[in-house]
N, C-alpha and C positions, 0 to 999 in steps of 0.2 A: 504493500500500500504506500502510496507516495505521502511525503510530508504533507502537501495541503490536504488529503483527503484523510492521513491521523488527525490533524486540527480541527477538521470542520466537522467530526466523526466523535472527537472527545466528548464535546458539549454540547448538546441540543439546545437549541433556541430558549426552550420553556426552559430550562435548567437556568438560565442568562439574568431571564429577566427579573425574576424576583429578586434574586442573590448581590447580581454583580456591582461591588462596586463605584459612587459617583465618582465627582472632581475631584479631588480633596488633595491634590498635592504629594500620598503618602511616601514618605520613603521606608516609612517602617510605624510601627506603636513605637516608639523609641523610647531614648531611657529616663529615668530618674536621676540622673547624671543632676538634672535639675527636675522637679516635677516641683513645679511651685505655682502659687493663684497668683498671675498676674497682679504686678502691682499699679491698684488704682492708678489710673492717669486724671492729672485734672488740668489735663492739656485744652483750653477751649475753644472754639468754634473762633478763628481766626476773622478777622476784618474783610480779609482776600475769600475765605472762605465763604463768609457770607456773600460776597459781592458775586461770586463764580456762580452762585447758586443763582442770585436775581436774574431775571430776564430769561432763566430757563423755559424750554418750553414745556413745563409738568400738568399738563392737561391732566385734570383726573381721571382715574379710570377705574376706580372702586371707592369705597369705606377706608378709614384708618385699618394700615397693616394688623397682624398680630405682634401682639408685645408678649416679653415674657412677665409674667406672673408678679413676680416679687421688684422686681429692677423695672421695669415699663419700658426696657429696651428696646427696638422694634428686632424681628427677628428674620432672618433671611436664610432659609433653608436650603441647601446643595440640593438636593433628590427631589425630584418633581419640584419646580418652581413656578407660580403663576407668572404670566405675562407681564403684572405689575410687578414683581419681583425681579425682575431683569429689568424692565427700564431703568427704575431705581437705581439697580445695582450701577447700571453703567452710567448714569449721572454720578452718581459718587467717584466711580474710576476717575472718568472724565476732569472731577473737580480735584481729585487728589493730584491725578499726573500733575495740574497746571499749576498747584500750588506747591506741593513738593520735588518738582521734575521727574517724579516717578517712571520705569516703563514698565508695560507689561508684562510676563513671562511671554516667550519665543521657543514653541513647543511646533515648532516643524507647521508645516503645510499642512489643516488641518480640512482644507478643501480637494485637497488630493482625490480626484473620482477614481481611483483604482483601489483606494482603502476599503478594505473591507471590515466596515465594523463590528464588535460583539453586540450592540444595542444602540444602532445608529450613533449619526459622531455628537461627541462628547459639545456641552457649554459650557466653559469656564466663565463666564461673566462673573457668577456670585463666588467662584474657588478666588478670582482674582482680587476679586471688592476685600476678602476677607484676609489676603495675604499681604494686599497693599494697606489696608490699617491699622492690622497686627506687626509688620515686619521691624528688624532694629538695624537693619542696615540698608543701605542705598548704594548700592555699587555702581561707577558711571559706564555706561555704555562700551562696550569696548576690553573690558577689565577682565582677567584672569577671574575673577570670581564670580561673574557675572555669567563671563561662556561656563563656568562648572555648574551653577547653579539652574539654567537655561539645559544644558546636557541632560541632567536629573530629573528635572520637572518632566522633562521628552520622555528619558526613559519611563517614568513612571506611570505616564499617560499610556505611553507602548503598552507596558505591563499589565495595566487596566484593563482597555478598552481594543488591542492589538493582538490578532493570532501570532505568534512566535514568526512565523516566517516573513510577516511583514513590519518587524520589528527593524530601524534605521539605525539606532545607536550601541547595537552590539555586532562584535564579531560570531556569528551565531554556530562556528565551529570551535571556537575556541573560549566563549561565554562561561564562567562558571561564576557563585557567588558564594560567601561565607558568614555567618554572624560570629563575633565573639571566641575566633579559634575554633568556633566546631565544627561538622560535617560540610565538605563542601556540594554543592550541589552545582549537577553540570546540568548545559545547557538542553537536556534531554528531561531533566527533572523540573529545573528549578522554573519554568514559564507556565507548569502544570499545577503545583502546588503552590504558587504564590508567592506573592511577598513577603506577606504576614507569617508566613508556614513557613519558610526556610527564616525570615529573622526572629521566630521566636520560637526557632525547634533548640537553642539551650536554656530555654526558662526551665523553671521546676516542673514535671509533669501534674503537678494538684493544679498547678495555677493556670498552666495551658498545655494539652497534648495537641502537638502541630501533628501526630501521629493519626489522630481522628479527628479531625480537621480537614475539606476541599479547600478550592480555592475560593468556590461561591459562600461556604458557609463561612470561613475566616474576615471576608470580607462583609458579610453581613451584619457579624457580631460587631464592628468597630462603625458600619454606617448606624447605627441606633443607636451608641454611644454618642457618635461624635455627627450630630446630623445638619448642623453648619459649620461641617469638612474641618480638613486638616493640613494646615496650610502648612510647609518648611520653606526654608532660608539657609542659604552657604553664610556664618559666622564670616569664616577666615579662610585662606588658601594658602599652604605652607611651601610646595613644588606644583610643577606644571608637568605636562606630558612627559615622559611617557606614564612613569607615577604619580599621580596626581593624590595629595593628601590634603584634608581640608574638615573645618570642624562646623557643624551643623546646627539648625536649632526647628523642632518642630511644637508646634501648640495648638490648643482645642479648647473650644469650651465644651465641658460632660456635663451636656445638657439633658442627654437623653439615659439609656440605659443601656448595661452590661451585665448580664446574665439575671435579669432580676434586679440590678443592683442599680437606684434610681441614683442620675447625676443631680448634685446642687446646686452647675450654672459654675463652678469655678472654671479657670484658667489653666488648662495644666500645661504647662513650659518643659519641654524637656529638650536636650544637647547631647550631642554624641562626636564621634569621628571615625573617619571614611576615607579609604584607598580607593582608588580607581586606576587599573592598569587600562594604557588604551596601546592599540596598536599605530601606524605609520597613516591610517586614514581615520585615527579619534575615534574608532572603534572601541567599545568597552569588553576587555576581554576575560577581565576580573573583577568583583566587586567584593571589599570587605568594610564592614561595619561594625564597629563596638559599640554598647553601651550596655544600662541593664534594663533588660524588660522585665523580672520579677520587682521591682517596686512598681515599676510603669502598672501591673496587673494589678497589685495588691491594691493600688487605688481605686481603679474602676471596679474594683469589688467588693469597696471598702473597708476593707484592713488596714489601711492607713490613710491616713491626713494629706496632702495636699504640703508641703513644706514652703517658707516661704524665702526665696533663695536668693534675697538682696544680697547678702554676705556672701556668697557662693563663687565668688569669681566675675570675672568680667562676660562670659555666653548671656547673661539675662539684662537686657536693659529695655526703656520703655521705650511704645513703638514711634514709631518719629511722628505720625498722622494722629496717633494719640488712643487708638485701639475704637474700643467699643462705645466709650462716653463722645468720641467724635465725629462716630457712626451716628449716634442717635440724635445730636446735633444737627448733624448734616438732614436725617429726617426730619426731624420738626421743618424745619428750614422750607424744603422740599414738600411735604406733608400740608404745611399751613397756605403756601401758594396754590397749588390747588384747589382748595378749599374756598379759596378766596377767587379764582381762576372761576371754579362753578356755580359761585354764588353770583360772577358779571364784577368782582368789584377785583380791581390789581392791585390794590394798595393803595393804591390815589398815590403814589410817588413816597410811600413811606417805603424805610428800611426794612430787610425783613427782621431786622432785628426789632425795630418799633412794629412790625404789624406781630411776632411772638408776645413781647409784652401784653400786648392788649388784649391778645387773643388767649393769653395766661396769666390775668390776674388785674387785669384794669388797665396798666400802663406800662410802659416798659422796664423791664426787672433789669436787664441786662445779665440772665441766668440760661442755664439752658433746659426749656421744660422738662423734659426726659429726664439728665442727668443731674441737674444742680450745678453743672460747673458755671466759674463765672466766666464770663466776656471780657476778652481785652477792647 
């Protein structure tokens, strides 16, 4: 049987769809190296911020989003997202690139008509909104850290959403991957059983057997966990090809659940470090990665706490766009012009920061509804 016809032979459609899955950036559950709740930002909705957002054109197109529960954050879900969900998102991108110069992730050709997807091609709109407002570094265009970071995201997208054989940034004869010193998995194994399942086949077996474990079911337990994705970022870059070493930082809010075991909305931060052998055309022909996934577990099943890893080294720092409390800014913002959009009235040439006030509490507070933080 030839290679494309073992791949398309492995896993039947109906197996895809429930299981497989979203955007989420993974490069692995990574470790506790740090696993700590973000720390509060009380970064505020910037002048430029506000201004970027006026004159948008945020026609409404439903009700106020969903917020979460406790925090009144608004909440933007990777897996199935409405329509209004994506607009949003991409007005947020939109206003971050132009305030913090941001770019995108550059995850290949993703219009390619010859891809053959597992479940049609992937939207990163909301994986991206949520990595450019969590992220702690800004790598400029062009940078060593940038192409390694840009490399990863690809491969991971591959790994996701990509049969093996039309995978672009591995050498697929010589492909093999590693966690932690232990079993390596070649490139006949490791596209079958996952990401999750070869980086966390040296955890404790109580805590997770990658042994009874697919690929769909591995990846299901961490999308309910983690169900506005899991964004990562290249830290640092120590050498360049053909070994390329470089330390990492991935984060989530455990929003949702893991095994039973309900998330309370914290931040969990965690750091690692990563070889990547490539060959003479940047081929990846080794992957190894340390950290620890048995604390990473023990969290999402609550046997421990969340640490909080100010003191920890320099891998944790706040995100430059200012996380979630600048997320939630940017909607009000967003949120109240349309409101105002389908009520017929524009402001009459007020700020949107004067039409917030008004519209939360009589006049203007200079606060920002959602979060509290204050306005410069």
């Amino acid at each position: 049987m030839s290679t494309n016809e073992n791949e398309a032979s492995r896993r039947s459609a109906s197996d895809m769809t429930e299981n497989s899955y979203e955007n989420d950036d993974t490069l692995a559950p990574l470790p506790d190296d740090l696993l700590t709740p973000a720390p509060p930002s009380r970064t505020p909705l910037s002048s430029s911020s506000a201004g970027a957002l006026n004159g948008l054109n945020t026609t409404a197109t439903s009700k106020r989003r969903s917020v979460e529960a406790e925090s009144g954050r608004p909440i933007f879900p990777i897996r199935n997202p409405t329509k209004q969900d994506l607009i949003h998102a991409r007005k947020i991108v939109e206003n971050l690139q132009t305030e913090h110069g941001f770019v995108s992730p550059d995850r290949g050709n993703l219009d390619d008509p010859s891809i053959i997807w597992k479940e049609g091609k992937p939207d990163y709109t909301i994986a991206d909104m949520h990595y450019l407002l969590g992220k702690t570094r800004n790598h400029p265009p062009g940078s060593l850290e940038l192409s390694v970071e840009n490399l990863i995201k690809t491969w991971e997208m591959e790994a996701t959403h990509k049969e093996f054989y039309q995978w672009t940034t591995v050498d697929q004869n010589e492909y093999e991957v590693q966690a932690n010193g232990g079993k390596v998995f070649s490139s006949e194994e490791a596209p079958w059983v996952g990401n999750y399942n070869w980086l966390l086949s040296t955890c404790s077996t109580d805590l997770y057997d990658s042994a009874k474990e697919t690929f769909e079911s591995s990846h299901g337990k961490f999308r309910y966990a983690f169900p506005e994705g899991f964004p990562f970022e290249v830290l640092e870059v120590f050498s360049g090809p053909p070994k390329v070493t470089f330390t990492w930082r991935h984060w989530a809010v455990f929003s949702g659940q893991y095994e039973g075991n309900q998330g309370n909305g914290a931040t969990i931060n965690m750091t690692g470090f990563g070889i990547a052998s490539l060959n003479e055309d940047s081929k990846v022909t080794r992957l190894e990665i340390y950290y620890d996934p048995d604390s990473f577990l023990e969290v999402l099943r609550g046997k421990k706490e969340c640490r909080d890893g100010i003191d920890r080294g320099a891998a944790v720092g706040e995100p430059i766009a200012g996380g979630l409390e600048s997320l939630a800014c940017m909607m009000s913002a967003i949120e109240i012009e349309e409101e105002e959009t389908e009520s017929g009235d524009n402001g009459g040439g007020r700020s949107t920061e004067t039409i917030e006030g008004e519209k939360h509490g009589g006049k203007p507070s200079g606060r920002c509804p959602f979060s509290g933080a204050t306005r410069s």
